[in-house]
C-alpha positions as CSV (number, residue, x, y, z in Angstrom):
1,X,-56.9,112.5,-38.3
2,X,-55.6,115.7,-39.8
3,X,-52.2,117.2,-38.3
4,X,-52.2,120.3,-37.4
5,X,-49.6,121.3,-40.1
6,X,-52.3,119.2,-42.8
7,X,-55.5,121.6,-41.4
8,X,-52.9,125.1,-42.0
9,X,-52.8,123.8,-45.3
10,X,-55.8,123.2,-46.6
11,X,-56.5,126.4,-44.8
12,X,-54.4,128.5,-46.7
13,X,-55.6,126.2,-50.8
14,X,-60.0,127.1,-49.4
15,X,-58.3,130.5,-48.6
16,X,-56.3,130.9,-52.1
17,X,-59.9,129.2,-54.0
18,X,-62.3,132.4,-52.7
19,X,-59.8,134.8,-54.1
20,X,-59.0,133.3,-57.4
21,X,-61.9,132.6,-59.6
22,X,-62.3,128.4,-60.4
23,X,-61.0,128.0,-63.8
24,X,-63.4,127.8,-67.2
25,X,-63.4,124.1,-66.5
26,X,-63.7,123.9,-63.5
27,X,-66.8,125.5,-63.7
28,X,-67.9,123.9,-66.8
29,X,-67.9,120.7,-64.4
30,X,-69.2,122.3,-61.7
31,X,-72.0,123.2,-64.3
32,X,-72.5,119.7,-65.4
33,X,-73.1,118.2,-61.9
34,X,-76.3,120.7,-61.3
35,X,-77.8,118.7,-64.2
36,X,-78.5,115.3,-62.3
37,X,-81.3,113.6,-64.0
38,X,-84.6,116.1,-63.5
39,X,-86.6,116.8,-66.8
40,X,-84.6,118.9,-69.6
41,X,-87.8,120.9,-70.3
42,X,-87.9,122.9,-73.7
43,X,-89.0,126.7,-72.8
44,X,-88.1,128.4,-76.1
45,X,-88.5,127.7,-79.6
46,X,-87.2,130.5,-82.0
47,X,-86.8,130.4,-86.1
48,X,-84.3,132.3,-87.1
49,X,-84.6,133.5,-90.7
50,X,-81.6,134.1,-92.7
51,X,-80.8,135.8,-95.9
52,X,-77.1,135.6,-97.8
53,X,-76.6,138.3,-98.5
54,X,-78.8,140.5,-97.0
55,X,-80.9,142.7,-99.0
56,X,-83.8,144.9,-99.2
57,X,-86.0,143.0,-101.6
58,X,-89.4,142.1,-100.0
59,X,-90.1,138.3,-99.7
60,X,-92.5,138.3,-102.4
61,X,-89.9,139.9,-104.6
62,X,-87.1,137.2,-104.2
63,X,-88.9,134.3,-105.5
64,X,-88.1,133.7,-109.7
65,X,-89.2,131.5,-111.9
66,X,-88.8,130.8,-115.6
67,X,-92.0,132.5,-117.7
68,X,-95.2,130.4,-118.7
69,X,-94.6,128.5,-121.7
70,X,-90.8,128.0,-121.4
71,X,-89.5,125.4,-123.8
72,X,-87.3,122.7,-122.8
73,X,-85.4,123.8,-126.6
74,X,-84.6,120.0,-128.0
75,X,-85.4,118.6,-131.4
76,X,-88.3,117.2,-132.6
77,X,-90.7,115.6,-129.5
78,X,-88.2,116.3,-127.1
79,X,-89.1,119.9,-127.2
80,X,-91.8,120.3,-125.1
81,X,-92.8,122.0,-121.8
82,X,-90.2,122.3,-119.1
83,X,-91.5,121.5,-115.9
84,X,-88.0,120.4,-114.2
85,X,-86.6,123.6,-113.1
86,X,-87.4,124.9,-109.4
87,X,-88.1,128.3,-108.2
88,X,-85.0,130.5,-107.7
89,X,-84.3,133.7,-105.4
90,X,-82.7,136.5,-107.3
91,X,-78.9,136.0,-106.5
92,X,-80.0,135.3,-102.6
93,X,-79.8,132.3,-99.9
94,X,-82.3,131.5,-97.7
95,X,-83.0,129.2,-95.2
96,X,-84.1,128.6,-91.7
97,X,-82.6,128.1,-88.2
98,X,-84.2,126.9,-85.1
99,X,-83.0,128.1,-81.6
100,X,-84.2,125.4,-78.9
101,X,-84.4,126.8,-75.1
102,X,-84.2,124.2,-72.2
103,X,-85.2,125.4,-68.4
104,X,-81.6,124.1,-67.7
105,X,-79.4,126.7,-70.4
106,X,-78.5,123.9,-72.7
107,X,-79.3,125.4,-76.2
108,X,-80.0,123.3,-79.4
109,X,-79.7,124.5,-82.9
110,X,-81.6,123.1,-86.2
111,X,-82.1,123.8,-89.4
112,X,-85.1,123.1,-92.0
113,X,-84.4,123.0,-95.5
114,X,-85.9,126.2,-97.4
115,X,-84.0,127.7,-99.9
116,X,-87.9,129.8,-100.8
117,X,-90.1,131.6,-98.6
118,X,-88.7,130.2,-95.4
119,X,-91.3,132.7,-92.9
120,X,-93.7,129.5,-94.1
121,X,-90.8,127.4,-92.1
122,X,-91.4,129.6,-89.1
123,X,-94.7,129.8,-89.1
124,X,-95.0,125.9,-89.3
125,X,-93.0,126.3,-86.5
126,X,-94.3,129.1,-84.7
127,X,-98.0,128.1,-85.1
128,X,-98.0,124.4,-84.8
129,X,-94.8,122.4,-84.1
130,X,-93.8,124.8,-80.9
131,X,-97.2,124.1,-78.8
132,X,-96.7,120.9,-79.2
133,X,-92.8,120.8,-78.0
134,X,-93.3,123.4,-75.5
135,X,-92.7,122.2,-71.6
136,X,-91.3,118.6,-73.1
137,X,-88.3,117.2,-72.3
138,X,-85.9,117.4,-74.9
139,X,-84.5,113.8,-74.1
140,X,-87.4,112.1,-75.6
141,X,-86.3,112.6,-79.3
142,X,-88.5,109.7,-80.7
143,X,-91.5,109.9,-78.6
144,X,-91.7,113.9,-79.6
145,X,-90.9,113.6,-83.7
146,X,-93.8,111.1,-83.6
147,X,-96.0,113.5,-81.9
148,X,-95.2,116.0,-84.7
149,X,-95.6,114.1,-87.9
150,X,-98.7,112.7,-86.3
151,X,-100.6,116.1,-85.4
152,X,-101.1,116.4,-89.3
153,X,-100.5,112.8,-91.1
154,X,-104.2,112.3,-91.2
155,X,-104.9,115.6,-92.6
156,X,-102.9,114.0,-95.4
157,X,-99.2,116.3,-94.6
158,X,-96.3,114.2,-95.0
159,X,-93.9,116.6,-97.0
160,X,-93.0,119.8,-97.8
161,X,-92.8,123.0,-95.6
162,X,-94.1,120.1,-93.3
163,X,-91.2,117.3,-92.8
164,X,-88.9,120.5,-93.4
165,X,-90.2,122.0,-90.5
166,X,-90.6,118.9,-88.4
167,X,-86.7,118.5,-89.9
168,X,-85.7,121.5,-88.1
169,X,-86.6,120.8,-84.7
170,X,-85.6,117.3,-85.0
171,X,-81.9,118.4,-85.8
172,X,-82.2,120.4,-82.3
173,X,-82.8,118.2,-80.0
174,X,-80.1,116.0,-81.4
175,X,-77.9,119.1,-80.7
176,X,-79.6,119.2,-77.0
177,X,-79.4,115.9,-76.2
178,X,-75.5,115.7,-77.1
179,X,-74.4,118.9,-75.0
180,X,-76.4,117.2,-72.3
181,X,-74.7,114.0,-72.4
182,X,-71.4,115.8,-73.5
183,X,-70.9,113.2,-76.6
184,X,-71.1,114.1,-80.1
185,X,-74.5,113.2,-81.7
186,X,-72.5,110.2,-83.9
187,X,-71.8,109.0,-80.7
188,X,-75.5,109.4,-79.5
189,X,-76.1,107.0,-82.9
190,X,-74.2,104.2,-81.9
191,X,-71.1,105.2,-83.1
192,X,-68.6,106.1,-86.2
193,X,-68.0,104.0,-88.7
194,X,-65.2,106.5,-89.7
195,X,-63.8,109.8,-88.7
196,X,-64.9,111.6,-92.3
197,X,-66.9,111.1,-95.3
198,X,-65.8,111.7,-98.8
199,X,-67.3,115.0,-100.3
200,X,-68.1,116.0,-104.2
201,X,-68.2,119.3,-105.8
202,X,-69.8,121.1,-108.6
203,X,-67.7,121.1,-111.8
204,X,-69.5,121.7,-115.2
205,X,-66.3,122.4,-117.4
206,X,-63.2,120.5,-118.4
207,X,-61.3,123.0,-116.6
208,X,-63.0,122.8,-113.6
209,X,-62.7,119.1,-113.6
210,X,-59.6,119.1,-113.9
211,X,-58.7,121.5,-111.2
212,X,-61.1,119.5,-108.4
213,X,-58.7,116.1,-109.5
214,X,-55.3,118.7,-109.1
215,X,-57.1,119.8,-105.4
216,X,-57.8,116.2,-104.0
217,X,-61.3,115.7,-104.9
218,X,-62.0,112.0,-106.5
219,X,-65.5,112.7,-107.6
220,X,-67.4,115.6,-109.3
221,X,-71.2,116.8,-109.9
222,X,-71.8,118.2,-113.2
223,X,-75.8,119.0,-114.1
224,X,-77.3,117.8,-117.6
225,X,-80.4,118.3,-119.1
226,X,-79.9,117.5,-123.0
227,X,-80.1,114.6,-125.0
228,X,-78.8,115.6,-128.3
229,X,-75.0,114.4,-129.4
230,X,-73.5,117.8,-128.2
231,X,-74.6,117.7,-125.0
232,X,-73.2,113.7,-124.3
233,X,-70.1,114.6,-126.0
234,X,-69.8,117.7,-123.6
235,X,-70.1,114.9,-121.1
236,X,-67.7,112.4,-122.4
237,X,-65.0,115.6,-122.8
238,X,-65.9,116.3,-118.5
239,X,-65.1,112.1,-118.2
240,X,-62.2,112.0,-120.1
241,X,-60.4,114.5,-118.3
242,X,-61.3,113.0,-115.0
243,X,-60.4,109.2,-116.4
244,X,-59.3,107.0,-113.7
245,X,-58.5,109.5,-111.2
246,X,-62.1,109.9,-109.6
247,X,-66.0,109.6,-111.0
248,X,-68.5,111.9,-112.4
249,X,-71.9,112.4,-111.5
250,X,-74.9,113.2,-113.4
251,X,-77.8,115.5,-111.9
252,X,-80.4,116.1,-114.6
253,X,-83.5,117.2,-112.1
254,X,-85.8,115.4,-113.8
255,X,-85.5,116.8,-116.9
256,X,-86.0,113.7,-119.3
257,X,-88.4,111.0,-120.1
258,X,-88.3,107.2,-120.0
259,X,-87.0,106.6,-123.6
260,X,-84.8,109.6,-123.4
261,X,-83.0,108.6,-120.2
262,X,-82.3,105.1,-121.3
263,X,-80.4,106.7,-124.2
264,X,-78.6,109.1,-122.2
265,X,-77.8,106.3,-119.7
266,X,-76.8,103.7,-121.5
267,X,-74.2,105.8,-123.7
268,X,-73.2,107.2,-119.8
269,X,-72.5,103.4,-119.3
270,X,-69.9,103.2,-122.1
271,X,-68.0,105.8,-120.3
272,X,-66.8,103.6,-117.4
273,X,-66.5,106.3,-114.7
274,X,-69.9,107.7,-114.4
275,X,-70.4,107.7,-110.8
276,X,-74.4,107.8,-110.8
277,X,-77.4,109.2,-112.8
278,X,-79.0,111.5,-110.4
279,X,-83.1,112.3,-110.5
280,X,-83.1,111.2,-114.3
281,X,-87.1,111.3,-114.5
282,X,-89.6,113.7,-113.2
283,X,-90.2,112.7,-108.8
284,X,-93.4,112.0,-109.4
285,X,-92.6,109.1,-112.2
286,X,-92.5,106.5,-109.9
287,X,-93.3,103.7,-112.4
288,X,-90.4,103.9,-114.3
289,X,-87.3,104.3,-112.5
290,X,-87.7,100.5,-111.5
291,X,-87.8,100.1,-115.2
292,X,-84.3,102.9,-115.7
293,X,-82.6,101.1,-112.6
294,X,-82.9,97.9,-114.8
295,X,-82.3,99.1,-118.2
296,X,-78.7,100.5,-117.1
297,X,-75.0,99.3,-115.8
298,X,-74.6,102.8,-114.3
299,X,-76.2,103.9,-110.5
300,X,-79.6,105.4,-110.6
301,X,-79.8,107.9,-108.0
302,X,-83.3,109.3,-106.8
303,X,-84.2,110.2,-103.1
304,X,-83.9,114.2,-102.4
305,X,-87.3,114.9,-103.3
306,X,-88.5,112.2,-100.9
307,X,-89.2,113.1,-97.5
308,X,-90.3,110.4,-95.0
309,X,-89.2,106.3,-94.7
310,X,-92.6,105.3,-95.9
311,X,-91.8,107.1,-99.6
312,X,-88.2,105.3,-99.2
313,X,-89.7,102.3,-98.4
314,X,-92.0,102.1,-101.9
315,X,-88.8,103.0,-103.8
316,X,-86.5,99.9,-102.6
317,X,-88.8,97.5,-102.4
318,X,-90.1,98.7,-106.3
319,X,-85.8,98.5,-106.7
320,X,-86.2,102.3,-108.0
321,X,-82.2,102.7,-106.9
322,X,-79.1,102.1,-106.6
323,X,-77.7,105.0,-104.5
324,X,-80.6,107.0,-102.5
325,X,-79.7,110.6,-101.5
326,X,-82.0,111.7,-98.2
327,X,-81.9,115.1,-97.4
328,X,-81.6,115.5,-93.1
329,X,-82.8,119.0,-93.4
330,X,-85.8,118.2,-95.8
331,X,-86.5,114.6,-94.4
332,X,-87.7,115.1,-91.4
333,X,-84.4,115.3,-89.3
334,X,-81.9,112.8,-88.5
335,X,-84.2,110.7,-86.1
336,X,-86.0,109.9,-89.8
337,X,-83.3,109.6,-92.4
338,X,-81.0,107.2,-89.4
339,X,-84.2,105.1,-89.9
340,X,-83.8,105.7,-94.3
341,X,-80.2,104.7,-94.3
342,X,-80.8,101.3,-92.1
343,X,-83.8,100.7,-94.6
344,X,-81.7,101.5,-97.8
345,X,-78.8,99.1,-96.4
346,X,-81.0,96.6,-95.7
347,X,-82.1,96.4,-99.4
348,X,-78.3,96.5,-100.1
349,X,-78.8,100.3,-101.7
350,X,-76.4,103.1,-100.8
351,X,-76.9,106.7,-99.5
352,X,-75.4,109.8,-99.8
353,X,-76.3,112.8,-97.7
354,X,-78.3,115.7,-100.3
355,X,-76.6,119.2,-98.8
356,X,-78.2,121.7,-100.2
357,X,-77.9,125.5,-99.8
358,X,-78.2,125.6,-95.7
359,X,-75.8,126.3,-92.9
360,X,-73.9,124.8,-90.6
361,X,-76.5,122.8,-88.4
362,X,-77.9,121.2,-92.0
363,X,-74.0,120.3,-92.9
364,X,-73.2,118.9,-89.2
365,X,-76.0,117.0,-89.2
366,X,-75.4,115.5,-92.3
367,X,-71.8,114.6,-91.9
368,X,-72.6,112.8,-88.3
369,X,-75.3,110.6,-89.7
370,X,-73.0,109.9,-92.6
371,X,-70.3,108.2,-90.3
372,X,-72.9,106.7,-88.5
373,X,-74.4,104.6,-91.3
374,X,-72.2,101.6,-92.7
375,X,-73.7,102.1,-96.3
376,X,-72.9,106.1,-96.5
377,X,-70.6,106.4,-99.4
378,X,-70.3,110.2,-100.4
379,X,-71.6,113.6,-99.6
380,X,-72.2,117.3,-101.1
381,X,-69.2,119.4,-99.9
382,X,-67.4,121.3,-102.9
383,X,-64.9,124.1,-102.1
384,X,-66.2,125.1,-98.7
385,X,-62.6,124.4,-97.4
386,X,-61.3,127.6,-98.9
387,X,-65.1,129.3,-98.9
388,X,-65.3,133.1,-97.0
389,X,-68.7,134.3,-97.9
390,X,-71.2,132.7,-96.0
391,X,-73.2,130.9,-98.3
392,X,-70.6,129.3,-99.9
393,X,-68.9,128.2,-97.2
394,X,-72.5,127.0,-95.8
395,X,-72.2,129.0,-92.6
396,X,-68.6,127.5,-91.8
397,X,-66.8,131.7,-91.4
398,X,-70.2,131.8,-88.3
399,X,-68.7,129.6,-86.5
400,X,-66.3,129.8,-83.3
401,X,-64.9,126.8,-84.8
402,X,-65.6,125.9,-88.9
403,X,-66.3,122.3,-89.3
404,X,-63.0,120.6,-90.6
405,X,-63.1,120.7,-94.5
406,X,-60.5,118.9,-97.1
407,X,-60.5,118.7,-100.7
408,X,-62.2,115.4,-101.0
409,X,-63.4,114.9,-97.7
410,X,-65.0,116.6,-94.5
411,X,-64.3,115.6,-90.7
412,X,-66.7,114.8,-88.1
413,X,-66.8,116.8,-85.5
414,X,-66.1,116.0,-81.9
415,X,-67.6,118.2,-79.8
416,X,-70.3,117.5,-77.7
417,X,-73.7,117.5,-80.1
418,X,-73.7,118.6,-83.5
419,X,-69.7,119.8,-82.7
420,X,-70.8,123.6,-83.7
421,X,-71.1,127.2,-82.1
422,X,-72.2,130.0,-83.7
423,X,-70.2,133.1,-83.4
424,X,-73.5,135.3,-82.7
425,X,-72.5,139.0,-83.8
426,X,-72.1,137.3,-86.9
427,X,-75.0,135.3,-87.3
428,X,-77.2,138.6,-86.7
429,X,-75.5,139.7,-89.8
430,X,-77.8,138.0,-92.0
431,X,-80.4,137.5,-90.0
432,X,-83.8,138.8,-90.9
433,X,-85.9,138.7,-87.9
């Protein structure tokens, strides 16, 4: 029993508690314990589009391509019909957001990968993926990506604006289920294998190489597209300076064919630091990169054009790579590429997360599979450690806190779900819709 002197004094602290307001966590717990274990039912699905920077073009009027007829410009039979250059958007960056509602105020954010006409993105979503979601419970991540990649997979739908879309929502409820929990989605995967992932950047001159090796970064990307003896010398100059101090990669977007990306690779192996030999042949040339992966000591790398585990799948057991590069934001999500990167290490093949030109939700996403997966070895970061336009920095100056970049590295984060918050005065900055 209470003394009387005991009762006074709680008294006076229930008292002193109804005029001062409970503190932020306080009530953040307090918050929490309302949650108990009822269904976290979605209630609103929005796409967000975005455009960096904004402008006043018309949607039709941002997508550019090279003229019919373009030339790839090489000698002799290797001048011929360039089909390995993708659409473009007339200086712009697009790409699309998804905003997931529960009924109990958690909020999930995705993002699909569409660097052109992303309203498709939100129409896919809008139109088809939405009704499907709609009244679910968020929780059951699996049993919901299934529903969406079956409502079409016998229509013959397995990529594209499709997985992108599927991709988008995916990433969300990852982001939901965290907050709910309160444990970063790593955690949600069974775990870190590290607290950050090495990161690459672009660097197409000797200059530039040199000055990513003087920042901290160990490897580099450089595109290539040309067999002829200036073009691999330009190369070997871009090795040299980087010698023993990191590795150079080697994106050619399908540029070349069989015969000509032998050549290229096996003078690529005399180097001794070329890092990998990325999407050397055409996507659909299936038949021969078993036959490239073979033929060279340097890493083929293939996989960001590929967008569910069954395409994966046909690739390692055809030994088509070394090094696979998934894309979360174009692969249906990170409930499909998890499944990818336990496939690829299974075959003894490693992974590297393709970031393209999203935001923050497509980075996070990325960077917490990444640690998640023994066999993750690298990841598409560049400069966005000392970025302040949006794009470039990948949405990192939107956020209340930027995801934590280094040269040569980025950090997971450890906040509850994907780790991120938009600040959202400035998201509506480019924001189209």
């Amino acid at each position: 029993m209470k003394t009387r002197r005991q009762l006074l004094k709680l008294g006076g602290l229930i008292a002193t508690a109804s005029v001062f307001p409970l503190s932020v966590s306080g009530a953040k717990q307090i918050e929490k314990s309302k949650r108990g274990t009822g269904p976290l039912k979605i209630t609103k699905v929005e796409p967000v589009l975005i455009r960096m920077p904004m402008s006043d073009l018309r949607a039709d009027e941002l997508v550019a391509m090279n003229p019919i007829g373009t030339m790839t410009g090489r000698a002799g039979i290797g001048n011929r019909l360039n089909h390995s250059f993708p659409s473009r958007t007339n200086g712009s960056r697009l790409t699309t957001l998804v905003k997931i509602t529960t009924n109990q105020g958690i909020i999930g954010w995705g993002e699909a990968h569409a660097p052109t006409a992303p309203t498709v993105h939100a129409t896919v979503i809008n139109d088809l993926l939405a009704p499907i979601i709609m009244g679910q419970d968020a929780r059951n991540i699996g049993p919901l990506w299934e529903k969406m990649y079956s409502s079409q997979r016998l229509r013959g739908y397995s990529t594209g604006f499709y997985t992108e879309s599927i991709a988008a929502i995916d990433i969300a409820l990852w982001d939901i289920l965290g907050k709910f929990t309160d444990l970063p989605v790593y955690q949600l995967l069974g775990g870190k294998y590290r607290d950050r992932i090495p990161t690459y950047q672009g660097a197409g001159t000797t200059e530039a190489a040199e000055k990513s090796m003087e920042e901290g970064f160990t490897a580099i990307k450089m595109g290539f597209n040309k067999s002829s003896t200036e073009g691999i010398d330009h190369v070997a100059k871009i090795s040299e300076v980087v010698g023993s101090r990191g590795q150079v990669m080697i994106d050619s977007l399908g540029a070349f064919k069989l015969h000509e990306a032998i050549s290229v690779g096996r003078k690529l192996d005399e180097m001794g630091n070329i890092g990998w030999f990325e999407d050397a042949l055409m996507p659909e040339d299936t038949m021969s990169y078993p036959i490239l992966a073979e033929a060279l000591d340097t890493a083929v790398c293939v996989g960001e054009t590929l967008s569910n585990r069954f395409q994966f799948r046909d690739l390692f057991m055809n030994r088509s790579a070394d090094v696979v590069n998934p894309d979360v934001s174009r692969a249906a999500g990170i409930t499909e590429c998890k499944r990818i990167a336990d496939m690829a290490d299974a075959f003894g093949v490693l992974w590297s997360p393709h970031v393209s030109t999203g935001l923050s939700p497509y980075v996070a996403a990325s960077i917490h599979l990444a640690v998640s997966t023994p066999n993750a070895v690298i990841m598409e970061g560049g400069n966005i450690h000392k970025a302040t336009d949006v794009g470039d920095s990948r949405g990192n100056v939107l956020l209340k806190e930027p995801i934590e970049f280094h040269p040569g590295y980025a950090v997971v984060p450890e906040k509850p779900g994907l780790g991120i918050e938009f600040i959202e005065n400035e998201l509506r900055r480019v924001t189209v819709n």
